[in-house]
C-alpha positions in Angstrom: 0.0 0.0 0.0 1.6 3.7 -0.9 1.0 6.2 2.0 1.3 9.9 2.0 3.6 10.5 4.8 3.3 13.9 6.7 6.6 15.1 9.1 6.0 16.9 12.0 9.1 18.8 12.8 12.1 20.0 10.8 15.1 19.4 13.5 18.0 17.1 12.2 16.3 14.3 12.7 13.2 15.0 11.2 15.6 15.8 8.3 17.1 12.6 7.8 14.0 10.9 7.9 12.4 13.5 5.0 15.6 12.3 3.1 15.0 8.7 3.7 11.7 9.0 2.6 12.1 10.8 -0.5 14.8 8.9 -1.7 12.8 6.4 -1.7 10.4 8.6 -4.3 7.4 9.3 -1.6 6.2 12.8 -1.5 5.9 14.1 2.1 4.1 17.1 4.1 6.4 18.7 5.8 5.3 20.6 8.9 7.5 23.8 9.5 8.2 25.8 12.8 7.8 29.1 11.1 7.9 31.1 7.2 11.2 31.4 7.2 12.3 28.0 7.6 9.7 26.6 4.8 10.3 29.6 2.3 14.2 29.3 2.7 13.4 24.9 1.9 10.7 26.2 -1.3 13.4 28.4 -2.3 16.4 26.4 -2.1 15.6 22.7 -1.4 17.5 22.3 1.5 16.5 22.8 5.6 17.6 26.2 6.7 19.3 25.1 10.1 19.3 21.5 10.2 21.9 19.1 7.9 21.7 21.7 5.4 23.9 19.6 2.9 21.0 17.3 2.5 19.2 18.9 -1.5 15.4 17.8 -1.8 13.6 17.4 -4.9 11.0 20.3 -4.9 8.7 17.8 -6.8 9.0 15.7 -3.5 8.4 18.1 -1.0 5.3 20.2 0.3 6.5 22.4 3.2 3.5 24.2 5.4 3.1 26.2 8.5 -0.2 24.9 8.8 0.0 21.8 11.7 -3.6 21.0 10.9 -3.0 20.9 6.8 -0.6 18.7 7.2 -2.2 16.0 9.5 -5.0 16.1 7.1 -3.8 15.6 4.1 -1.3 12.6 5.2 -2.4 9.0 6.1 0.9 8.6 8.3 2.1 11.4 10.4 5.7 11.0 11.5 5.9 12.9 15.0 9.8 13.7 15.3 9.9 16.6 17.6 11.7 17.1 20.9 9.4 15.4 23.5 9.5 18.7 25.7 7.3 20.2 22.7 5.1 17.6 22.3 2.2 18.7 24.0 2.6 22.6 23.4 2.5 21.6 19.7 -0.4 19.6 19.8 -2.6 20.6 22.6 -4.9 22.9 20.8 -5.5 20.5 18.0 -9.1 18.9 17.0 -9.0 15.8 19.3 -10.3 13.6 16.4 -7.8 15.1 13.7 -5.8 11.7 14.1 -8.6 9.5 13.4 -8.0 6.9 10.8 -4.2 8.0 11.0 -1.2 5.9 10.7 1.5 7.6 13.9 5.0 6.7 13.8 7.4 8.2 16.9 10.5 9.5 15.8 11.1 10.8 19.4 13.4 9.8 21.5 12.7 10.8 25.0 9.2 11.2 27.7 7.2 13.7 27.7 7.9 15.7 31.0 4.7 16.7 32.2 2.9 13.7 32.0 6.0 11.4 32.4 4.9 9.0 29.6 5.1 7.8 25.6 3.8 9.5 23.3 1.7 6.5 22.5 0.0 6.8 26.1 -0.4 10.8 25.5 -2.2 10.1 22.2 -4.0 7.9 23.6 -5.3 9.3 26.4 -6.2 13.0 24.5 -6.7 12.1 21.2 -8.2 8.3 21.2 -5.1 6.8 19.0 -5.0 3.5 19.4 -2.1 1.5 19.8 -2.8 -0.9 16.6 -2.3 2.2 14.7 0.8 3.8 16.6 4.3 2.5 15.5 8.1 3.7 16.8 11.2 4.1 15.0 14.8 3.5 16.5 18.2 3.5 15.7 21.0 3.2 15.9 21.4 5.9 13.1 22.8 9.2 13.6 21.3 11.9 11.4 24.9 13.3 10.6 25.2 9.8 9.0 22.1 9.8 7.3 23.1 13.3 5.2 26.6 11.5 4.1 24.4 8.4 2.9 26.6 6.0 5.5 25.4 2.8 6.4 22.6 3.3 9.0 19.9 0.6 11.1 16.3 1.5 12.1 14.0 -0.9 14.1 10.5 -0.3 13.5 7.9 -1.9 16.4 4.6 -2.2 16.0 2.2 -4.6 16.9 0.9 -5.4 13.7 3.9 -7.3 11.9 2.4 -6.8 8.2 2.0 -3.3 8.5 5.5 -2.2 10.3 6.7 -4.1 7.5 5.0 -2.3 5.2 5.8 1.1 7.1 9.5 -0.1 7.4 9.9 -0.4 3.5 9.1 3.1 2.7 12.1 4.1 4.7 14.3 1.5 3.3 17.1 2.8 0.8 20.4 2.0 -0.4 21.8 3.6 2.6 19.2 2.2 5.4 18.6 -1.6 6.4 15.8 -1.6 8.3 14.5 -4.6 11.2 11.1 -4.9 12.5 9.8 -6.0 16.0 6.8 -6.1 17.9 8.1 -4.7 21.3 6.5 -1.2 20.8 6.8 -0.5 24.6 10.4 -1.4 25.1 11.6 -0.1 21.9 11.0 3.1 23.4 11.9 2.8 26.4 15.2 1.8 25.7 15.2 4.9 23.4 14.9 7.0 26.5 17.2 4.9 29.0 19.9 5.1 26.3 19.7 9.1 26.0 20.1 9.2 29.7 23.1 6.8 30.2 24.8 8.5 27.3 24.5 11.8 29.0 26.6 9.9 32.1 29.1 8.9 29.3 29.5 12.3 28.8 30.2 13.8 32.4 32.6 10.7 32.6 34.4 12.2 29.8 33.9 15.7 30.8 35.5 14.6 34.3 38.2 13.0 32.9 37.2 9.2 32.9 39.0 6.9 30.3 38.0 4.7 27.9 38.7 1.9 30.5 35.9 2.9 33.0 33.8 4.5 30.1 33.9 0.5 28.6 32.9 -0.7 31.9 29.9 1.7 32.8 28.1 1.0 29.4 28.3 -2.4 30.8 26.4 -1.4 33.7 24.2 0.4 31.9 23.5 -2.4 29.2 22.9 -4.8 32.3 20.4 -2.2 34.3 18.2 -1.5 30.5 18.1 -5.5 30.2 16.7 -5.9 33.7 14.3 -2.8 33.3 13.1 -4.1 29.8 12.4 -7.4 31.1 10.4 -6.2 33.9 8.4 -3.4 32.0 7.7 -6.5 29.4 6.6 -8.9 31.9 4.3 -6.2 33.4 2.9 -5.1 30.1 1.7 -9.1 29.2 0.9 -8.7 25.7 0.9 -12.0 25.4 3.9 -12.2 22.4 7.1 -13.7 22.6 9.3 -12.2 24.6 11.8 -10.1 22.6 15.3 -10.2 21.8 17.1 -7.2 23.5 20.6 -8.1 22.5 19.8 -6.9 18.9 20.7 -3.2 17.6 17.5 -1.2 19.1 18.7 -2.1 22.4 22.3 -2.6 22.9 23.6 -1.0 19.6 21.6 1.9 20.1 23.2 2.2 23.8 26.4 1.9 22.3 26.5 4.4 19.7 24.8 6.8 21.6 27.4 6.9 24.4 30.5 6.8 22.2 29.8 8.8 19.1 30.8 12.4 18.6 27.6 13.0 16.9 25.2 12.0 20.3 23.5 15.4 21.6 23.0 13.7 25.0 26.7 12.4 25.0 28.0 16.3 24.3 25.6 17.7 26.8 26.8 15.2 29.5 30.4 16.3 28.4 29.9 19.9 28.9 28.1 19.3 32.0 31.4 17.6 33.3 33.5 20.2 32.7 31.7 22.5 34.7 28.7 24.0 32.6 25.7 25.1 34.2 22.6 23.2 32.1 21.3 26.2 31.1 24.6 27.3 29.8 25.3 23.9 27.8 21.8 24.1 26.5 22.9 27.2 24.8 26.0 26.2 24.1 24.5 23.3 22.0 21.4 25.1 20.7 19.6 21.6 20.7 17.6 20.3 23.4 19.3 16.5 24.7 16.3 14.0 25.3 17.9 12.8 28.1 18.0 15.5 30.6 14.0 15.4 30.4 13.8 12.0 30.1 15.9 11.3 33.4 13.4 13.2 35.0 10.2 11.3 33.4 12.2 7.8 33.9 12.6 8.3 37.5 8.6 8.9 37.9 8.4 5.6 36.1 10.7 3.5 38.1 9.5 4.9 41.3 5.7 3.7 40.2 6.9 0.4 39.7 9.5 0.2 42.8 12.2 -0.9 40.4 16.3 0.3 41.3 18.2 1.7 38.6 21.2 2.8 40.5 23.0 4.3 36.7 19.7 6.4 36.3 19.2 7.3 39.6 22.3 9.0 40.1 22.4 10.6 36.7 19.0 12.2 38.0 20.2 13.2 41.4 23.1 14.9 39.8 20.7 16.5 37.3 17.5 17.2 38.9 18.9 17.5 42.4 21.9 19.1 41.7 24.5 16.6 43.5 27.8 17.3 43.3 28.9 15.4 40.2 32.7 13.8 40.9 31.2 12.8 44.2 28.8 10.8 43.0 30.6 9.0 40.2 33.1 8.2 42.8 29.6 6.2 44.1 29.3 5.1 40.6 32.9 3.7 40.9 31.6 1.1 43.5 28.9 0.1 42.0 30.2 -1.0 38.9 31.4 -4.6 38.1 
């Protein structure tokens, strides 16, 4: 089946995925912030801020400033902004505009208010149900995606037929893509992996070596595993459970907390060197999942009396503002 695929947001990420998809000859609806960002990508067929060496076709492209067009005229919306805009963006909209709609999450990260999914959100306010609501993950760095390297996405969704489907229209010479049904822990290990990358970050910052940096990951892979397992259990879908040793999960983890291209990793690293959060923030004029997201995750593993002693002192440090050398020297002991 062809879809018309609309994109809402026009960050990197949302940038690599418009390339994907029109490589791959679909023509999207492309929801931009303001005029200026969609005249400058009529004009000149390229995102003004964002991976700005990536050229569209103009015949593939329909740029608007209208949220509501867009949803409308697109039978799968592809929601890739930052989770801390989620519900400012969408709050005022018709609350059965989605109806019938096909949504795929292209975000990373909880939303902070509500300290859940966006499935659960979208649910909750505007009836979406979860037959209809599919995730991407990586690894696959947009960076990557603009130079046309090699790059994985895992798409979940509980109808396998259909995440196939979805999965194919993103599939090009330059993305492999996998499919699984673990829509839940897909994401979830989305968000853990932002938050233990920003760690890998303030170990770098604070002058940790590869040595510890190897071992922490460890720790990190280990506390994901056990929180996946639980949140599956809990969830009883009644499918097979999954197989987290597989790129959504581990490789994700990995790439995110070693690559010079990882926002969360760079934030982490400025953090260790002494900036303020409000100073790396600007410093990296992009917003890190993760910081959010340790915030949201915390909620979560509180509800469900679960320890996560990597994310929990990534939060205290933070949220609570704990002193940071002082509590990886914690870390130190805790690690195996």
């Amino acid at each position: 089946m062809a879809y018309t695929f609309g994109i809402i947001g026009n960050g990197s990420w949302a940038t690599a995925l418009a390339k994907m998809l029109t490589s791959n000859g679909n023509i999207i609806n492309w929801w931009m912030r303001n005029e200026e960002a969609k005249n400058h990508l009529m004009k000149h067929h390229h995102n003004l801020h964002y991976l700005s060496s990536v050229d569209f076709n103009a015949d593939t492209i329909i740029p608007s400033t209208n949220i509501q067009e867009v949803i409308e005229h697109s039978d799968c919306l592809v929601i890739c902004v930052p989770s801390a805009y989620v519900v400012r963006i969408m709050e005022h909209l018709p609350k059965r505009i989605f109806e019938n709609k096909i949504i795929i999450s292209a975000i990373k990260g909880i939303l902070p208010d509500e300290h859940v999914l966006l499935n659960d959100y979208m649910g909750e306010n505007f009836n979406v149900i979860l037959e209809n609501y599919f995730s991407i993950t990586g690894p696959c760095h947009a960076e990557e995606v603009a130079l046309e390297r090699l790059s994985y996405l895992t798409f979940s969704g509980l109808d396998q037929d259909k995440t196939k489907e979805i999965a194919q229209s993103f599939r090009t010479e330059f993305i492999q893509t996998n499919v699984n049904h673990d829509l839940y822990g897909s994401q979830y290990a989305a968000v853990l992996k932002n938050i233990y990358a920003i760690g890998a970050g303030m170990a770098h910052g604070l002058g940790y070596g590869d040595n510890f940096l190897s071992v922490y990951i460890t720790n990190c892979y280990r506390e994901m595993y056990y929180f996946l397992q639980q949140q599956f259990e809990l969830a009883n879908t009644g499918m097979d459970n999954p197989d987290f040793h597989t790129s959504a999960y581990l490789g994700d983890l990995l790439v995110t907390c070693y690559s010079p291209h990882s926002r969360n990793r760079t934030f982490g690293t400025l953090l260790g060197k002494g900036y303020s959060i409000s100073a790396a923030t600007a410093e990296m004029n992009m917003v890190a999942e993760g910081y959010f997201a340790s915030k949201g995750m915390q909620n979560i593993i509180s509800q469900l009396d679960l320890k996560l002693p990597m994310a929990q002192i990534i939060h205290e440090i933070l949220w609570e503002n704990k002193n940071k050398s002082l509590k990886f020297k914690e870390m130190e002991c805790l690690l195996s």
